[in-house]
C-alpha positions as CSV (number, residue, x, y, z in Angstrom):
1,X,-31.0,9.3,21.4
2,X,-27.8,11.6,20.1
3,X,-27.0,12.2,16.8
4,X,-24.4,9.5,15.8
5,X,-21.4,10.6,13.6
6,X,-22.0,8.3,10.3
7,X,-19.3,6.5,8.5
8,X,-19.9,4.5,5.3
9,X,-17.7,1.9,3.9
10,X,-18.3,0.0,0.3
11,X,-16.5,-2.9,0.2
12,X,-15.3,-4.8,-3.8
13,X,-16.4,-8.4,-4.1
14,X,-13.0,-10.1,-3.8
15,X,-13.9,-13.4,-5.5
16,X,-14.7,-14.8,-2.2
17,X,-17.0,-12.7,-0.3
18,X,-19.4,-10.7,-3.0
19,X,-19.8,-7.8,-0.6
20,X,-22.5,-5.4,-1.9
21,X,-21.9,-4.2,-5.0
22,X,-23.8,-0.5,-4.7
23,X,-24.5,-0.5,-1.1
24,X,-22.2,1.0,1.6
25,X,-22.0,-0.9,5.2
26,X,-23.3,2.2,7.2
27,X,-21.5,2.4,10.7
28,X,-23.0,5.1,13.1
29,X,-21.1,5.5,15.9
30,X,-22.7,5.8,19.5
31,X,-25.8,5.8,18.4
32,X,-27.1,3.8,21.1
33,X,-24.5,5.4,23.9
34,X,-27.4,6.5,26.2
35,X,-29.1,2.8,26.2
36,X,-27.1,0.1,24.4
37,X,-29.3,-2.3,26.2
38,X,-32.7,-1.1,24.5
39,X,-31.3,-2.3,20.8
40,X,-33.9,-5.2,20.0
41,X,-36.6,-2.6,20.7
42,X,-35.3,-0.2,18.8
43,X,-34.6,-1.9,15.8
44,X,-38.3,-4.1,16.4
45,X,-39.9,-0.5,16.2
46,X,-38.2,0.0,12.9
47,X,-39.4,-3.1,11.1
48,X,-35.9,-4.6,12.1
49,X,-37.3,-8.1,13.7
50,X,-36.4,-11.5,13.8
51,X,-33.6,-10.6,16.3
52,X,-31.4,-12.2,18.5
53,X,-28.7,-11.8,21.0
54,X,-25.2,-13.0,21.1
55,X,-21.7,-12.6,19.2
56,X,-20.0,-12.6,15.7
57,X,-19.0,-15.7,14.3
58,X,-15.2,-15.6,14.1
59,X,-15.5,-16.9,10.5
60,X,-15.6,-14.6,7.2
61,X,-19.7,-15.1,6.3
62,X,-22.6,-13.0,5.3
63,X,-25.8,-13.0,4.2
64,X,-27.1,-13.2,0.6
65,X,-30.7,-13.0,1.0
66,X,-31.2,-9.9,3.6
67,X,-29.3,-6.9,4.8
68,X,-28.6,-7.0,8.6
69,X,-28.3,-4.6,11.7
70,X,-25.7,-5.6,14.5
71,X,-25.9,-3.1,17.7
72,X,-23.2,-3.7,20.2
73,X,-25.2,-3.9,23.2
74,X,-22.1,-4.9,25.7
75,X,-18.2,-4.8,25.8
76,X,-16.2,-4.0,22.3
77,X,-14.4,-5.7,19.5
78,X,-12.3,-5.9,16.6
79,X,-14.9,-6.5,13.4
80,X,-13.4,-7.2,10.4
81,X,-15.5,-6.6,7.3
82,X,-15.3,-6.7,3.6
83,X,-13.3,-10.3,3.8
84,X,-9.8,-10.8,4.0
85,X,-9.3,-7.8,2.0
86,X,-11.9,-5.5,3.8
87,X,-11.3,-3.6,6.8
88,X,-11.0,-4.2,10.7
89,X,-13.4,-1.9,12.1
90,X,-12.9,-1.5,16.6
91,X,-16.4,-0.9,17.7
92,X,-18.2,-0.8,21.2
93,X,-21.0,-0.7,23.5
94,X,-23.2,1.5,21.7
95,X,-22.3,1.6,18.2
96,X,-24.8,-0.1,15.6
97,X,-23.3,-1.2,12.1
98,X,-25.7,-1.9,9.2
99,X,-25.0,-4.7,6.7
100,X,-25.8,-4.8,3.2
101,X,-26.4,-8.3,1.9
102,X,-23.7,-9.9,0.8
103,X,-21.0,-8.1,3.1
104,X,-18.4,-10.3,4.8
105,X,-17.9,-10.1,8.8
106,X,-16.2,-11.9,10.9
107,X,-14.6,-11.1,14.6
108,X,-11.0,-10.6,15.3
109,X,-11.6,-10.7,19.1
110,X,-13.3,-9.1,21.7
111,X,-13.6,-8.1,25.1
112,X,-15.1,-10.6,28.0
113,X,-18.8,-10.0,27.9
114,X,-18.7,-8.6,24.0
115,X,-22.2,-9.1,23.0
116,X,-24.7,-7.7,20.0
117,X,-28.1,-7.8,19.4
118,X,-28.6,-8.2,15.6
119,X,-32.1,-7.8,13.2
120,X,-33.2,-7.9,9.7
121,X,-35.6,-5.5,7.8
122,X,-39.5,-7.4,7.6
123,X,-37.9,-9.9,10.5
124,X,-36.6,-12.0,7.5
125,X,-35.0,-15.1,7.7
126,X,-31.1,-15.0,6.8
127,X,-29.4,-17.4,5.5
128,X,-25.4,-18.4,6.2
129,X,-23.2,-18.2,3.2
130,X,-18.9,-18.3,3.7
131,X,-18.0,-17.9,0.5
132,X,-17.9,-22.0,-0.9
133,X,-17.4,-21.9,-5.1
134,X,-20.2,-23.2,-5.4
135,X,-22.8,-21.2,-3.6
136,X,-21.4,-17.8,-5.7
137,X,-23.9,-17.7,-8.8
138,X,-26.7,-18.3,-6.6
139,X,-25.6,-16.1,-4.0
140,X,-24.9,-13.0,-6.5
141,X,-28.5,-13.2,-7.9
142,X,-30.1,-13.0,-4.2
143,X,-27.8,-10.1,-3.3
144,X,-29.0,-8.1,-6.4
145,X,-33.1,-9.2,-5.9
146,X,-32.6,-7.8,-2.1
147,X,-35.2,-5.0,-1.3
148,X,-34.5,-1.4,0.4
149,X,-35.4,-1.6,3.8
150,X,-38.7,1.0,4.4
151,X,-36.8,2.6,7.5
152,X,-33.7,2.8,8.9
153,X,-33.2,0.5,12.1
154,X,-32.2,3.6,14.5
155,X,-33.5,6.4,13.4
156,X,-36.9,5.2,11.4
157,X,-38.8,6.1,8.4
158,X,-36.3,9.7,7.6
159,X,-33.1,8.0,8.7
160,X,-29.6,8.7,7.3
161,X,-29.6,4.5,5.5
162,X,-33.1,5.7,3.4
163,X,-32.0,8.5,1.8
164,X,-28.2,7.2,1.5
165,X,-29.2,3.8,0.4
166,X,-32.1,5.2,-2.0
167,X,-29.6,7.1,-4.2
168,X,-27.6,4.0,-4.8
169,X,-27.7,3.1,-8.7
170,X,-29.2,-0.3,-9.4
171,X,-27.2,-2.5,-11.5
172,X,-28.3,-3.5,-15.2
């Protein structure tokens, strides 16, 4: 597997989408380049489970309860993440972006055949927020009680997210 060139993006809660507040959305690059297709087994090696194959919704939404791992196993797209005021991010086959819980994505558009394979640390079960009023207090509270992930979905227990998520501040 080659080294991926890493790019971390930390995105403000803008009243809609909370975003992470300490957390940066890790983006590595062609990390997958040599076998896009062998995604799911990576990440299922990592502790990354409960996958699943398919798109992005093309609706801002995130998930409150766990952090998430999208690889892009086919085609390439326009992400947008961070909500309407976050950033539009072009990826493609072989690039794997890492979600903190709580950060917004949503597609933009993509190529015929686009697809990702996505997983969640322990193979939790993720919920769907988009943002409604009324799910924000409940929502902040399980973004904050989240847990580290043991290893990083690519490159495993000594991974780039481990050390760069471990030396995040927790909030008071």
């Amino acid at each position: 597997m080659p080294d991926a060139e890493l790019r971390k993006l930390l995105f403000k809660d803008d009243g809609v989408i909370p975003n992470n507040p300490r957390l940066p959305v890790l983006l590595y690059t062609g990390a997958l380049e040599s076998n896009p297709l062998g995604a799911e087994a990576l990440f299922n090696k990592h502790n990354w489970r409960n996958s699943w194959t398919n798109g992005v919704y093309d609706y801002h939404h995130y998930h409150s309860n766990t952090h998430e791992v999208l690889g892009v196993i086919s085609g390439e797209a326009l992400l947008q993440l961070g909500g309407e005021q976050g950033e539009q991010l072009a990826v493609r086959a072989g690039d794997v972006i890492v979600l903190p819980a709580g950060t917004g994505h949503k597609k933009i558009s993509a190529s015929e055949g686009f697809r990702i394979t996505g997983a969640y640390p322990d193979g939790m079960e993720y919920n769907l927020r988009t943002g409604k009023p009324g799910d924000r207090p409940e929502a902040l509270e399980e973004i904050e009680s989240v847990p580290l992930p043991d290893m990083d979905p690519v490159y495993g227990k000594h991974g780039p997210l481990t050390r760069i998520w471990a030396l995040q501040p927790r909030s008071c």
